[in-house]
Residue, then its C-alpha position, 0 to 999 in steps of 0.5 A: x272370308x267370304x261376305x255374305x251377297x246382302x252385305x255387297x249390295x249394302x256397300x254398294x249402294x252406300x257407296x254409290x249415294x255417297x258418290x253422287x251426292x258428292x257430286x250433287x254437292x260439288x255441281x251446286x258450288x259450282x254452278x249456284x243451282x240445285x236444279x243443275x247440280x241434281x241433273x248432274x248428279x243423275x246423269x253420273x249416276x246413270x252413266x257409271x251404271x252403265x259404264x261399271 
């Protein structure tokens, strides 16, 4: 069975939010600062852009 395209980009843009706000979320614990862990999860977000 074949999904439908918009079905794909739902998933993977879901999946993409989820991932960096996990990251977002991890950075803050670990660093104590929103500004830090919002910077952190960007640069990820951009980078597995451009890696994928």
């Amino acid at each position: 069975m074949h999904e439908k395209a918009y079905r794909s980009v739902i998933k993977t843009v879901s999946w993409r939010t989820l991932g960096t706000l996990d990251t977002v979320l991890i950075s803050y614990i670990i660093t104590g600062s929103f500004a830090m862990a919002a910077s952190i999860g960007s640069i990820e977000l951009v980078t597995k852009m451009i890696l994928y």
